[in-house]
C-alpha positions in Angstrom: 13.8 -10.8 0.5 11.2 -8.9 2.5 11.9 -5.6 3.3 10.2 -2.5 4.7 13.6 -0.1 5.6 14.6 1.9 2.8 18.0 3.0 4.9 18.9 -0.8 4.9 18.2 -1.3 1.2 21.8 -0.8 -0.1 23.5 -2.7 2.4 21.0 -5.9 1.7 21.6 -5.6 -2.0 24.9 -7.0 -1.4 24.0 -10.4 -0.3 23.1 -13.1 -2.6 19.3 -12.0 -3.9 16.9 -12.8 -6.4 15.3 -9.1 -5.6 12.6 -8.1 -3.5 9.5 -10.1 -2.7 7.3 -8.5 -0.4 8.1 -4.3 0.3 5.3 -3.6 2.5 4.1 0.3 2.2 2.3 0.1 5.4 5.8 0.3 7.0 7.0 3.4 5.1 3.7 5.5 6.0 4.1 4.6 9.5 8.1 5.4 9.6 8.5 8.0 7.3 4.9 9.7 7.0 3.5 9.6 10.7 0.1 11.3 9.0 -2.8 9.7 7.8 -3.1 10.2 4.1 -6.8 11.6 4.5 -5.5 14.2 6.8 -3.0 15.0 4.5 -5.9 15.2 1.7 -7.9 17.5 3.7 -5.4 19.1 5.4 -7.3 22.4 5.1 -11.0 21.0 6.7 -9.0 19.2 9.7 -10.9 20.5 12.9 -8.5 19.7 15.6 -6.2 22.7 15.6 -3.6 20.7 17.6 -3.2 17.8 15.3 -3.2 20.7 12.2 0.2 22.2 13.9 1.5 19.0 14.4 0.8 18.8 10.6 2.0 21.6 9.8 5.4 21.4 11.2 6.0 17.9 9.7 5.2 19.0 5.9 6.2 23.1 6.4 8.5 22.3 3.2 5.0 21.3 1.4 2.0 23.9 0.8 -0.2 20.9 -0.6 0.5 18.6 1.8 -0.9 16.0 -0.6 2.2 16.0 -1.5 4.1 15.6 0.9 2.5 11.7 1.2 3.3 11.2 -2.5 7.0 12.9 -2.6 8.1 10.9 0.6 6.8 7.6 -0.5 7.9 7.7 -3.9 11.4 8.5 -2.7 11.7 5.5 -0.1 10.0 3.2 -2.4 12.7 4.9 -5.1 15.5 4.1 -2.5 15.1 0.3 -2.1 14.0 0.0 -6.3 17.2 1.3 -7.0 19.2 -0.6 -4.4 17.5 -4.0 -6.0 17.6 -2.9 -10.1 16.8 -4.3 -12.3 15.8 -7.4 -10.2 11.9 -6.9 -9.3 10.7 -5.5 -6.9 7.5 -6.5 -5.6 5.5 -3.2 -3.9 2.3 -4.2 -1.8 0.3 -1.5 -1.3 -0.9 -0.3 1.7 -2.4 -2.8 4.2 -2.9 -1.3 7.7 -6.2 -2.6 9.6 -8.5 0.7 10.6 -6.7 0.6 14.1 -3.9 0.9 12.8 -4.9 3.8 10.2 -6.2 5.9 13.7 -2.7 5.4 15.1 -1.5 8.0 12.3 -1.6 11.5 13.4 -5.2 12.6 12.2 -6.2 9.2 11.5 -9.3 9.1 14.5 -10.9 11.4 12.5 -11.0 9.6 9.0 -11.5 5.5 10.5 -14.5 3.7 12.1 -14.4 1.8 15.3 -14.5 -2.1 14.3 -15.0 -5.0 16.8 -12.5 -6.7 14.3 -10.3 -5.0 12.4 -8.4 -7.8 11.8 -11.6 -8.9 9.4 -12.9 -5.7 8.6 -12.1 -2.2 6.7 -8.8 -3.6 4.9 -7.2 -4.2 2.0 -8.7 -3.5 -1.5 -11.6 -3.1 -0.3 -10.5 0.5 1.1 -9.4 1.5 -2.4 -12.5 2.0 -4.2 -14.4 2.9 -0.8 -15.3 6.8 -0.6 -13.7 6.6 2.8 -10.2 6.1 1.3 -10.1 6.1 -2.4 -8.5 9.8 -2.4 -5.6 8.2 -0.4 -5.2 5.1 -3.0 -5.0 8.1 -5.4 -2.2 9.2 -3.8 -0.8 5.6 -3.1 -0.8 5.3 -7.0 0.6 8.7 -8.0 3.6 7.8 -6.0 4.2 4.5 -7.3 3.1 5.9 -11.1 6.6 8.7 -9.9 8.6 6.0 -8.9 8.1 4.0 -12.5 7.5 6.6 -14.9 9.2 9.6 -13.7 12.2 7.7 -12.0 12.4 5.1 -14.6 12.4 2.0 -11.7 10.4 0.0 -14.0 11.2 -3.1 -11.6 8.8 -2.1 -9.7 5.8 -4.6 -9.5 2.5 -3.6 -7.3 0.6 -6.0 -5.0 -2.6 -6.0 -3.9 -3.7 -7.2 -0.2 -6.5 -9.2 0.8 -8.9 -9.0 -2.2 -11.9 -11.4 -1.5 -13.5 -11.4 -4.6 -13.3 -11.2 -8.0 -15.6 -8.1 -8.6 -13.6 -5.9 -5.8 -10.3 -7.2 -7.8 -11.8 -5.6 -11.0 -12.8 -2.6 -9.1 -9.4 -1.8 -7.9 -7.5 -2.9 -11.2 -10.3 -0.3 -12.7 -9.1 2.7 -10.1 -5.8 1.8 -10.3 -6.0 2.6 -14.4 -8.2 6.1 -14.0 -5.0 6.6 -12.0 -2.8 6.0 -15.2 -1.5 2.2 -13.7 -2.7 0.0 -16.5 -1.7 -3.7 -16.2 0.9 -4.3 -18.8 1.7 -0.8 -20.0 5.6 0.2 -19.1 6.1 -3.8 -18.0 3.8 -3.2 -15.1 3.0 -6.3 -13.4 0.4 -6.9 -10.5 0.4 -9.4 -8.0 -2.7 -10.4 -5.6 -2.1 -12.0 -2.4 -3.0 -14.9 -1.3 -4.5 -14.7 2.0 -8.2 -15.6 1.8 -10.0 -19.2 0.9 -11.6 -18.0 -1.4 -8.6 -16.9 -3.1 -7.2 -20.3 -3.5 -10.7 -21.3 -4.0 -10.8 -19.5 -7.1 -7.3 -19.0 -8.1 -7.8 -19.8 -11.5 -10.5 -17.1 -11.7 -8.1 -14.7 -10.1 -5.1 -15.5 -12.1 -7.1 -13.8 -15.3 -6.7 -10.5 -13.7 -2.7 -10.7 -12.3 0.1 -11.5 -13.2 1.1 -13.6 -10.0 0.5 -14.7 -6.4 2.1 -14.6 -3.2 0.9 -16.7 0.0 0.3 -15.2 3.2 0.3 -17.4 5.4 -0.7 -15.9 8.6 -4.3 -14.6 7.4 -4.6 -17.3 5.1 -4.1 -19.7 8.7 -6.6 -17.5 10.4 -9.4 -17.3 7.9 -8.9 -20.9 7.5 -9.0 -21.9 11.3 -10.9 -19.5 12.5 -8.3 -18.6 14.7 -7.6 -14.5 15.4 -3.8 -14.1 14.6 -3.7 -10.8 16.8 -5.0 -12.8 20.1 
């Protein structure tokens, strides 16, 4: 299955499944969070007073909002994990193009303008950039809740649009400072595969996860040269 709705997850568990295949974060930071995660991060250094209410009367039950971001997605990601166990569940982390990011209240603060976004600031290569990597901290403290803490082992992470082999290591390397090691506690990653040169060099790739799954609608765009948002 593909699923994004954490208040469906129970009710979906009770058709015929062989677990979950593609849980997109993106979806639960844009439903359940509303705030960019570097807002959240710098909560206190946020310079639009407006935007800081709005904020404020969000996460009032949090006085580090930081974790705020990590409480609420480790609980929906929790939700659907338990809903599915112990079939896997396959988490990709978060994959919102910049625009999308400066949707998120506070979010025009923390992204650039692109031309493209669709080709731009995405993906792992966000993770390790200094314009993000506090967020990916966060990302991975929730999921480290949801496996360790929680005991939803079946939880397998996912990276998006990697496109190459060094910013795989990279973000396998963060991803361990942030106590996710490949393999420790059965955790498993996965790598899309939504770039040429990923299927390019798949057998390259295949040394550093676990498994693959195609995405077809970026792997058709990078391929054609065809932009899937026009």
């Amino acid at each position: 299955m593909i699923l994004a709705d954490p208040d469906r997850a129970f009710r979906y568990s009770q058709l015929p499944n062989n677990g979950v295949g593609l849980m997109r974060m993106e979806f639960i930071i844009n439903n359940a969070i509303r705030i960019h995660p570097m807002a959240l991060y710098h909560f206190e250094q946020l310079k639009d007073g407006e935007v800081k209410q709005e904020i404020e009367v969000i996460t009032h039950h949090f006085s580090d909002k930081k974790d705020y971001f990590i409480h609420t997605l480790a609980e929906a990601t929790a939700k659907i994990a338990a809903a599915f166990y112990p079939k896997d569940v396959i988490v990709r982390m978060s994959d919102f193009k910049s625009n999308e990011y400066a949707n998120l209240l506070g979010g025009t603060s923390f992204e650039p303008h692109e031309q493209n976004p669709m080709i731009g600031f995405r993906g792992a290569s966000r993770y390790s950039h200094p314009l993000y990597k506090e967020a990916f901290g966060m990302e991975c403290a929730a999921m480290k809740r949801v496996r360790e803490d929680m005991g939803f082992t079946n939880i397998k992470l996912m990276l998006p649009f990697v496109r190459t082999l060094s910013e795989a290591t990279k973000v396998i390397d963060v991803m361990k400072d942030e106590g996710l090691v490949r393999g420790k506690n059965k955790l498993e990653l996965y790598m899309m595969i939504e770039i040429p040169s990923n299927a390019l060099q798949a057998e390259e790739f295949a040394k550093h996860f676990d498994g693959f799954s195609i995405g077809s609608n970026d792997l058709t765009q990078l391929t054609l040269g065809a932009d899937r948002d026009s």
